[in-house]
N, C-alpha and C positions, 0 to 999 in steps of 0.2 A: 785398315791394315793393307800396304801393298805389297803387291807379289811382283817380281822382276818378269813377266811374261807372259805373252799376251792369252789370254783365256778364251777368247773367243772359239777359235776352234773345237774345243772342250768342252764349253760349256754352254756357248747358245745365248739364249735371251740374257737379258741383265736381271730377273729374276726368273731364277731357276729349282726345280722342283725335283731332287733328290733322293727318291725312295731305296731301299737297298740293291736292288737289282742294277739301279742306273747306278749305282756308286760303284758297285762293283765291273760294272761296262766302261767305267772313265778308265782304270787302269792307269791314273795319271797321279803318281808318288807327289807332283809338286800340289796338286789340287789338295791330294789328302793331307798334306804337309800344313799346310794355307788352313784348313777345316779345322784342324787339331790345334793350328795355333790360335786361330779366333777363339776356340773356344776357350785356350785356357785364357786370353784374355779379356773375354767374358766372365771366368770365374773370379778373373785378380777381382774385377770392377765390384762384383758382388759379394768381392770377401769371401769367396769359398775356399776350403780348402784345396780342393779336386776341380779341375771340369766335371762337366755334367755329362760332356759327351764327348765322342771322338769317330773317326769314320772305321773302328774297328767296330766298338759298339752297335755304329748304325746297320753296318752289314748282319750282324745279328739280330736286329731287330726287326720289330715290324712298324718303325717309327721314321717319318719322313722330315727331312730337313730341306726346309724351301731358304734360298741362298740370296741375298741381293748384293749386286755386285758391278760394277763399272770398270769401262776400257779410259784410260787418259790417254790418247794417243801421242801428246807431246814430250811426254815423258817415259811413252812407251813401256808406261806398268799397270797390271789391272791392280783393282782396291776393292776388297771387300767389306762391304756395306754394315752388314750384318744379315743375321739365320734368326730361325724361327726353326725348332722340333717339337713336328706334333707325333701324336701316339696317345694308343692307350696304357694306364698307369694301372698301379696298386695302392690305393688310399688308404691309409692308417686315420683314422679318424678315434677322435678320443670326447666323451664326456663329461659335464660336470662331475664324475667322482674318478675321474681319469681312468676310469674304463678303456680299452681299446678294441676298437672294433674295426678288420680289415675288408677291405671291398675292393669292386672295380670298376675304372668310371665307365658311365653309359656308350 
């Protein structure tokens, strides 16, 4: 996905490590704009209904989005690569008598 401008000031390496705090220190509506739209076209790919995430979400979490992403200087637009959010979850797990039993991971 590209964004009309350039990120490098913003954003630093070409993969970049996103925890709530830094998200919240960007303060940059186009970065969040760019985050929110990956991800929902991440969800179209995988047929979800929803995104999974969005940089409102992140700021309340305790869940970090590592970002890959590139400058093309001839075109003078950055392109996001794709994200990776890690964190810890809440597993529903279920057994052979479809029991359900909730946890959380290590």
């Amino acid at each position: 996905m590209e964004v009309a401008v350039d990120l490098r000031p913003v954003l630093g390496p070409a993969l970049v490590r996103l925890d709530p705090m830094r998200i919240k220190q960007l303060q940059s509506p186009v970065v969040y704009k760019a985050i929110d739209d990956l991800a929902k076209l991440s969800a179209q790919c995988m047929q979800l209904r929803a995104p999974l995430t969005c940089c409102e979400k992140l700021i309340m979490s305790d869940h970090t989005l590592y970002l890959s992403w590139e400058y093309d200087q001839e075109r003078n637009v950055s392109r996001l690569i794709g994200f990776a959010k890690v964190g810890r979850k809440k597993l529903f797990l279920y057994d052979s008598e479809m029991q359900t039993y909730e946890g959380e991971s290590p």
